[in-house]
Structure formats: structure tokens, C-alpha cells
C-alpha positions as CSV (number, residue, x, y, z in Angstrom):
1,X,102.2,95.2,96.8
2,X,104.5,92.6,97.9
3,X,104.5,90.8,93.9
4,X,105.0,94.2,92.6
5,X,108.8,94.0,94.1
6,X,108.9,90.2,93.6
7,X,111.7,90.6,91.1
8,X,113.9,92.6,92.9
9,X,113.5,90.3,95.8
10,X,111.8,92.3,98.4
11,X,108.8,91.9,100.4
12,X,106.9,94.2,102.5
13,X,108.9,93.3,105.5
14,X,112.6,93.7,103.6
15,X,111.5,96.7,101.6
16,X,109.8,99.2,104.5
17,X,113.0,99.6,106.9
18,X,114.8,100.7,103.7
19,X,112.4,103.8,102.4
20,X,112.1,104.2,105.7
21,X,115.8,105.2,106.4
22,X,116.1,106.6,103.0
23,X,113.4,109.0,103.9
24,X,115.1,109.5,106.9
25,X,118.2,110.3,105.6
26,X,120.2,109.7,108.5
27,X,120.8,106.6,111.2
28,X,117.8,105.4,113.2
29,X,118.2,103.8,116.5
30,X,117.0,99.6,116.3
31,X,113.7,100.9,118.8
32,X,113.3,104.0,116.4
33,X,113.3,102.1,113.2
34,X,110.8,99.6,114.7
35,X,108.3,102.1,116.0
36,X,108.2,103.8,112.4
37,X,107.6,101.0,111.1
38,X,105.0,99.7,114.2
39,X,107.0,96.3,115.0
40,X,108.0,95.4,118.0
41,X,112.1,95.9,118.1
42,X,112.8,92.0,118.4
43,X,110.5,91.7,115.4
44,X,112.9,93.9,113.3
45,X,116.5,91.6,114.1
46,X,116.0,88.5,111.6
47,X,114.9,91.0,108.9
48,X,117.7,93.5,109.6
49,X,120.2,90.9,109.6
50,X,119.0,89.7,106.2
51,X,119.3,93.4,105.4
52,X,123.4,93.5,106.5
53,X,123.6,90.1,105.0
54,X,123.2,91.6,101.5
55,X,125.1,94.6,102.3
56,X,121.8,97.0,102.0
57,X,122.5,98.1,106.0
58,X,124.8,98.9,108.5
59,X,125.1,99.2,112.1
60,X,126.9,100.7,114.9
61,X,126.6,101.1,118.4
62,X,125.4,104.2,119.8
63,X,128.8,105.7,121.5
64,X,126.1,107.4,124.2
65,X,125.0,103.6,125.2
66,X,126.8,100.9,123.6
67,X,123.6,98.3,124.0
68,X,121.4,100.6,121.8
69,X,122.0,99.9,117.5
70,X,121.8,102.5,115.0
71,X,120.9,101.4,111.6
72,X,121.8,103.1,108.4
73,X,121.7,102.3,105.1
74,X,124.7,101.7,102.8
75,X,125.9,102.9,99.4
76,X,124.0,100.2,97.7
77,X,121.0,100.4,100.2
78,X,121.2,104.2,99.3
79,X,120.4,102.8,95.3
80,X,118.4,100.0,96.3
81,X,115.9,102.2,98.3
82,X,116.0,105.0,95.7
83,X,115.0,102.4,92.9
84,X,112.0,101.2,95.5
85,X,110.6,104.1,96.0
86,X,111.0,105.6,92.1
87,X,108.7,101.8,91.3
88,X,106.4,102.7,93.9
89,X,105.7,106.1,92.6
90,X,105.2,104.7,89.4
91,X,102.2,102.3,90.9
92,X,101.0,105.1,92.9
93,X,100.4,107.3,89.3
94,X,99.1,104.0,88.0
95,X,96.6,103.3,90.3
96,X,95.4,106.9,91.0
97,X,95.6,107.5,87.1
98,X,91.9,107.6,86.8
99,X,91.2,109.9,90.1
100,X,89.8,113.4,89.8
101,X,91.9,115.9,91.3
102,X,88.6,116.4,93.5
103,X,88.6,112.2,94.1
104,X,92.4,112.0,94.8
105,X,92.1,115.0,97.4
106,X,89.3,113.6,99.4
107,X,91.4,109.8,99.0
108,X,94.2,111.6,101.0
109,X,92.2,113.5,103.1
110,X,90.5,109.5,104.3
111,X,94.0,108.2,104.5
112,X,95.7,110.1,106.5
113,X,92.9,110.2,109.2
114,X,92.7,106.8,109.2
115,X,96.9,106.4,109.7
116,X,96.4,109.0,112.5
117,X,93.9,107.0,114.3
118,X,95.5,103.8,113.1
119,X,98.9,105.8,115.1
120,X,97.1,106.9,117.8
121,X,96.0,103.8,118.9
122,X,99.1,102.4,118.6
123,X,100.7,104.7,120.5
124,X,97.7,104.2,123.4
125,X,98.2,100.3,122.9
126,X,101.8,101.0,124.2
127,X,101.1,102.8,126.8
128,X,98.5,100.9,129.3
């Protein structure tokens, strides 16, 4: 997927915090952001900072506990993000384009079982 957004200049790293705060909609606290997107918080900083760098994201500090970050996305992030997702949809149709409503049903149906396992061991791995 990562070639797919070559030309825009985003990789799977630099691209997923910004759906994933588009989808959002709102400001996600640093730890938040990170668990979405299953990273480890200090895994998120050098690609965030790339991220306020070219003035795609924001942050400010949580007025409830000035160590904790909430990231949002800017104006441009706002277009940015919108135009990422709109491409994605567009390889999504392409690669399902020969599915069977039938075919693509039971392809969700796998899916999302396996991110719910994939999740729920995640969430186990953090808590031992």
C-alpha cells in the first residue's frame, strides 16, 4: 500500500495517524492516538513531529494534565487526510471490483474477526 501513496509522500507510518484523526474528528491524546494505531507512544514522537513539521498536525497540552499531548489535525491535515482516504477508497473498489456480493460479505466477515483477535491479543499483551 505504502507505493500506492508514494507520490503524495506518505507511507504507512505518516499516513495512519492522519485517517485516524480524521475519522476521529476531534483531538486524540499522544497515548490514545498510539493505541489506535497499536504503537507504543514513544514510537509515535519522530513520526508526529514529521507530521507538525509539514503543518499536517497540531498539538496542545491537555489543560487537565499539562504532561499529557493532544494531537489534532490542521486545515491542511483536514485536506490531506480527506484526499487519503478518497485514494484509498478508490483501491479498495479496485481490488474488490471482481468480488461477489456473496464473496465480499464473507471477506469482511474473515477480516474483522481476525482484527478482533488480532485486538484482543493486543490488548492481553498489555496487560500481563
Amino acid at each position: 500500500m505504502d507505493s500506492s501513496f508514494k507520490d503524495l509522500g506518505f507511507s504507512d507510518a505518516t499516513r495512519m495517524p492522519l485517517l485516524v484523526l480524521y475519522v476521529q474528528g476531534d483531538a486524540l491524546r499522544q497515548k490514545d492516538l498510539a493505541d489506535a494505531l497499536h504503537l507504543d507512544t514513544s514510537s509515535l514522537v519522530r513520526v508526529l513531529a514529521q507530521l507538525r513539521e509539514a503543518q499536517l498536525v497540531d498539538w496542545t497540552f491537555d489543560p487537565s494534565d499539562r504532561r499529557t499531548k493532544r494531537i489534532a489535525l490542521t486545515g491542511a491535515g483536514r485536506e490531506v487526510a480527506a484526499s487519503i482516504l478518497a485514494r484509498s477508497m478508490e483501491i479498495e473498489k479496485s481490488i474488490l471490483a471482481d468480488l461477489s456480493p456473496q464473496e465480499l460479505e464473507t471477506t469482511r466477515a474473515v477480516l474483522e474477526k481476525i482484527s478482533e483477535r488480532f485486538n484482543s491479543l493486543s490488548f492481553e499483551q498489555k496487560h500481563q
